[in-house]
N, C-alpha and C positions, 0 to 999 in steps of 0.2 A: 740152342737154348734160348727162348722168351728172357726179353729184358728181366720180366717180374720175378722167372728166378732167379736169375741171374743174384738180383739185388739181395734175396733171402738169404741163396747160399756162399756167395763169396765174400772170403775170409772168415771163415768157418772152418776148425777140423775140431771136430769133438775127440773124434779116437786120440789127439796128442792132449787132452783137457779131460781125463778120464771121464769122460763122455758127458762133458756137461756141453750143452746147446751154444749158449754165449761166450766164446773168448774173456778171460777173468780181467782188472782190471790191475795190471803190470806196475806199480810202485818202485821207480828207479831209477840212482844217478848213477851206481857202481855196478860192474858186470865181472864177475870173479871166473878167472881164467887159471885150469891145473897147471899148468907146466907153462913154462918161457916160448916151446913152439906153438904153443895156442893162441897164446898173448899174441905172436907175429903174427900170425897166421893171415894170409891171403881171407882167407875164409870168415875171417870176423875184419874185414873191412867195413866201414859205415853202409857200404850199397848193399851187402847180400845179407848182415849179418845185425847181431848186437852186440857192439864195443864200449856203449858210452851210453845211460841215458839219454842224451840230449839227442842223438843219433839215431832215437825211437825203443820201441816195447815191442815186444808181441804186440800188445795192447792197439800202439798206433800203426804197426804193421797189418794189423786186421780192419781196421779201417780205410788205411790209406788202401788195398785190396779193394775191397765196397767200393769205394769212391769210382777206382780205377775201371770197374767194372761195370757201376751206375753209367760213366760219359763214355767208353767204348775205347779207353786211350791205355796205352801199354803200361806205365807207372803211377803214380801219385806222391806226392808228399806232403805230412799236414804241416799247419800253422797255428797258431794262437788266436788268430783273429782272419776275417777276411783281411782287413787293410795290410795285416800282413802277407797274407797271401799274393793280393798285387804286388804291393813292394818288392818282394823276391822275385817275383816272375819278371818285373822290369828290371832291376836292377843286375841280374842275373843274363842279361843281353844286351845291356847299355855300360857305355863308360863316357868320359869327357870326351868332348868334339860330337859326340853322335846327335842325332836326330830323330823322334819318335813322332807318328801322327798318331793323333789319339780325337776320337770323337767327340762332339760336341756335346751331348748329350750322355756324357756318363760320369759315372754317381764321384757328389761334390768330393768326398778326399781324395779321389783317386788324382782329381784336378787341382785341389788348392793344396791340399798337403804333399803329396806326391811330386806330380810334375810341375806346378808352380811354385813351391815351396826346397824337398828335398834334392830331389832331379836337376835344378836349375842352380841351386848353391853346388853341387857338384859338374857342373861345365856341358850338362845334356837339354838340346833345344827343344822345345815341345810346340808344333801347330796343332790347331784343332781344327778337325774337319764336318762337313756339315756331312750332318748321317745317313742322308740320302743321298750321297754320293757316286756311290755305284763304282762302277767300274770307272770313273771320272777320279777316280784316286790315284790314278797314274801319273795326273799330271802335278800331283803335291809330291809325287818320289824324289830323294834326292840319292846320291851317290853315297851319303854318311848318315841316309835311313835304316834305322836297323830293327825298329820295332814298328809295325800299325798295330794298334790296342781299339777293340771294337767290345762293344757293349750290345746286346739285342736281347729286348727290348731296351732302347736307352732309360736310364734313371730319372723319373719324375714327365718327361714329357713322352717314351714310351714307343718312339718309332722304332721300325723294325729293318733294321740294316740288309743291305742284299752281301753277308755273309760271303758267299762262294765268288763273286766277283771281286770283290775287295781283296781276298786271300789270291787269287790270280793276279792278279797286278802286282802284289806283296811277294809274291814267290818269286815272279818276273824279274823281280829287283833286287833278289836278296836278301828281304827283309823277312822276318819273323812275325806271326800273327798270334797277339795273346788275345783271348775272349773272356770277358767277365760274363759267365752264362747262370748266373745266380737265378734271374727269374724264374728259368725254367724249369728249376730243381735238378737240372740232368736227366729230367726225364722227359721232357719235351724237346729236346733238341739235344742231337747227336754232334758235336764241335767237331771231331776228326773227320767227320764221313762230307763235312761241307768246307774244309781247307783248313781250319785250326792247328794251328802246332802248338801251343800251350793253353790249358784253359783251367779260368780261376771261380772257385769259391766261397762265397761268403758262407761256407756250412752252418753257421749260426742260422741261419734262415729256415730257409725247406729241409734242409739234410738235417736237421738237429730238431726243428717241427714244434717245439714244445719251448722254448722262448725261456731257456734256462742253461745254454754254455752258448761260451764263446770258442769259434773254430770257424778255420779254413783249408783251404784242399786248393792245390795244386796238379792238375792232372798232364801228364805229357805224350808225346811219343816215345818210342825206345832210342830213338837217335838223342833228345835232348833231356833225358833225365838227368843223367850226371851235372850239368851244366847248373840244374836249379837246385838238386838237391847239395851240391858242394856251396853254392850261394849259402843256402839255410843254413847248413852245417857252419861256414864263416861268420856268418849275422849272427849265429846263435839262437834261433827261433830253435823252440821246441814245443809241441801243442802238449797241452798234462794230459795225462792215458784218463782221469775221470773223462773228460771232455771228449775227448776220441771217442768214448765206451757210451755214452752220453748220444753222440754223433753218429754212431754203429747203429744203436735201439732205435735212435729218428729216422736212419735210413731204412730198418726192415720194412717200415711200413707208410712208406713215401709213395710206394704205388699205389696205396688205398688211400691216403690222404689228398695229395694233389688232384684227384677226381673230386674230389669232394670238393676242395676250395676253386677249382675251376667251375662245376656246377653253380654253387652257390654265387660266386663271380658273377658269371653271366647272367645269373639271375637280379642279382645288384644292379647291373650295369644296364639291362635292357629298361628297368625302369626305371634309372637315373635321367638314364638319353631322352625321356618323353617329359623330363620336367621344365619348365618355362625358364627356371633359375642359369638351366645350364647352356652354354653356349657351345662348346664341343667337348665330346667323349673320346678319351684317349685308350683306347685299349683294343689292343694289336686281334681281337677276334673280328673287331666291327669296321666294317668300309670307313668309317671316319677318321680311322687312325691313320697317319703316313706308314708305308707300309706293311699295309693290311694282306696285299695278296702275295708278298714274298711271307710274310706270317704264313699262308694257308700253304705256301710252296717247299718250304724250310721246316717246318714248326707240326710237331703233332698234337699240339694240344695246348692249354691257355692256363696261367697259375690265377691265384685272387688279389693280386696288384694290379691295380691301374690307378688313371687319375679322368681330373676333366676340368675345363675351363669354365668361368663362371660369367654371369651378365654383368658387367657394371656393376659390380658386388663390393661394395667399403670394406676393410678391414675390420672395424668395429660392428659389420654384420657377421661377417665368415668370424667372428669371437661369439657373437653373440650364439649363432648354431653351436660352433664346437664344446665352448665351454658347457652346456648342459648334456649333452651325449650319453648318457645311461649305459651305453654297452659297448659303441666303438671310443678305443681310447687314444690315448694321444700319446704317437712316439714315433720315435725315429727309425727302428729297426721293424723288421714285417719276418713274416713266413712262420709264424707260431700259428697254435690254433685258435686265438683271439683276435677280434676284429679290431681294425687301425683307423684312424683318421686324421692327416696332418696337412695346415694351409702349405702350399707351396706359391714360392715367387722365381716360377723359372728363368726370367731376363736378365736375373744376377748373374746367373752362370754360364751364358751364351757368346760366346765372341766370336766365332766362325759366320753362323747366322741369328737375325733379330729373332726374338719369340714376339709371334705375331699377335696374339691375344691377352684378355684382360686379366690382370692381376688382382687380388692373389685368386690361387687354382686350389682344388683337393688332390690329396692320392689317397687313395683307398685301398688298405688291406681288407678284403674279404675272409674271413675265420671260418670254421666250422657249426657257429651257431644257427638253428633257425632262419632261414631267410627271410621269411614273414616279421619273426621280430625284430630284424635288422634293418628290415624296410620300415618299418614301424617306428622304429628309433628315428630316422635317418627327416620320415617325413613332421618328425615332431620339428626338428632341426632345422629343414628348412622354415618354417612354421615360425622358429627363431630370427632366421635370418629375415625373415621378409616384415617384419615386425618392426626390425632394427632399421631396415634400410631408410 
């Protein structure tokens, strides 16, 4: 079966929802049980069954399905948030003494909240590693490594990891391989089929599409579900079944969307790269990116995030552009269907390797509007900035 049905039809049974289309949305803390042997029952344990709101719905059972089904991995479990969704997946394979390598280039809470922050008050070392690595990641294994956490495309500067090398080395040694594979929506890249043992969602993003719930997704293998979903169950995360339900509607139709904002991307971006303002294009379709041909080797297809470096560009020009912007707005989260645009200063959050270029940079959500008008916007903008300089 085609990924695109795949994504339609799984977590769907209408015949058990008197044949309505959409799985209803499941309101629930208390799960009422006839008899004392049901209560016990093997069968309404948290993994198969429904014992406990917090332990899931139909609701987010039909979800986490989709999900499972969208990345090609045997289980799922949601979350409240993507940051929670990392959270659990590290914490969930880390304890004190251990050791995680985590790339250099991936998205700031994962690095300031998480592992410099949460991780480190709890007794777990974190190196960062430079993201073109490659199979050069052997030589950062330690004996008390127990997680490498890879990102592709990295967050904000957007190289493209060599994935399947990295997970070979990781295996070699024991270690575990989580993937924040947010960009690709799960529909441009496959995590299990290129070494992935757990991989995370920021489902507020692409899988939710429309820039109105918060949610994340946790997908596994069948050997390591238990592991994360008993975490959750401990932490207490529980994602609310609107959000799930919410999350289900964004994924039916993430195959017809993600083309769209890829198109429109590339459209953005080809005639970004010929402006005299810009000094490099980061986006993992174009030979300029690090990582470009493990993109085209990995990767089947391109979402409408990326960024790019600017000339010698002041702060108070890159204000001067932004703050007039008519159509692309200003924020921190992406994968809705409106357009983004936010300065970045990537050398703050680099310590593995320098970033090479001028401060500050753009990232760029590409939306579903008009491309014409969006370029339209974009060149008033510059218009701003070269005014100010």
């Amino acid at each position: 079966m085609k990924k695109e049905t795949r994504i339609v039809n799984a977590g769907r049974d209408p015949r058990s929802n008197f044949g309505i289309v959409n799985p209803p949305v499941y309101h629930a803390s208390t799960v009422i049980f006839p008899t004392v042997a049901d209560l016990e029952s093997s069968e309404n344990s948290p993994y198969e069954g429904v014992r406990y709101g917090r332990y899931g719905t139909p609701t987010t059972q039909a979800f986490e399905a989709a999900v499972a089904a969208l990345e090609g991995g045997e289980r799922c479990v949601s979350f409240p948030s993507g940051l929670a969704a990392i959270a659990c997946s590290l914490i969930a394979f880390l304890k004190a003494g251990d050791h995680v390598l985590v790339t250099d280039n991936v998205y700031g809470p994962t690095r300031g909240r998480l592992c410099d922050g949460l991780l480190k008050d709890f007794g777990v070392e974190t190196t960062y590693y430079d993201p073109m690595i490659g199979s050069g990641i052997a030589d950062l294994l330690r004996a008390e490594t127990k997680v490498v956490f890879v990102e592709a495309p990295g967050s904000i500067t957007f190289e493209v990891q060599d994935i399947p090398a990295i997970a070979a080395a990781a295996h070699a040694a024991g270690a575990t391989v989580i993937m924040d594979n947010t960009w690709s929506g799960g529909l441009y890249f496959q995590p299990f089929e290129h070494g992935v043992d757990v991989c995370v969602h920021a489902a507020t993003k692409y899988i939710v599409g429309h820039s109105d719930a918060m949610l994340g997704a946790v997908t596994t293998t069948a050997a390591l579900f238990e592991q994360v979903k008993s975490t959750a169950v401990q932490l207490g995360y529980a994602a609310g079944p609107d959000d799930c339900y919410l999350g289900l509607r964004g994924l039916r139709s993430i195959a017809a969307r993600l083309p769209h904002h890829q198109e429109n991307g590339l459209t953005i971006a080809r005639w970004i790269a010929e402006r005299p303002e810009v000094e490099l294009l980061l986006h993992p379709a174009f030979p300029s990116c690090p990582g470009h041909e493990i993109w085209k080797r990995d990767f089947t297809g391109s979402s409408g995030l990326f960024a790019l470096s600017l000339r010698n560009c002041s702060k108070n020009a890159v204000s001067a552009m932004l703050d007039g912007m008519e159509l692309f707005g200003m924020g921190f989260s992406w994968g809705g269907f409106e357009s983004l645009i936010v300065p970045t200063y990537p050398s703050r959050s680099r310590t593995a390797t320098p970033w090479p270029h001028a401060e500050p940079g753009l990232r760029i959500h590409v939306g579903l509007e008009h491309p014409d008008d969006l370029i339209a916007d974009l060149d008033k903008g510059f218009a701003r900035m070269n005014r100010a300089a």
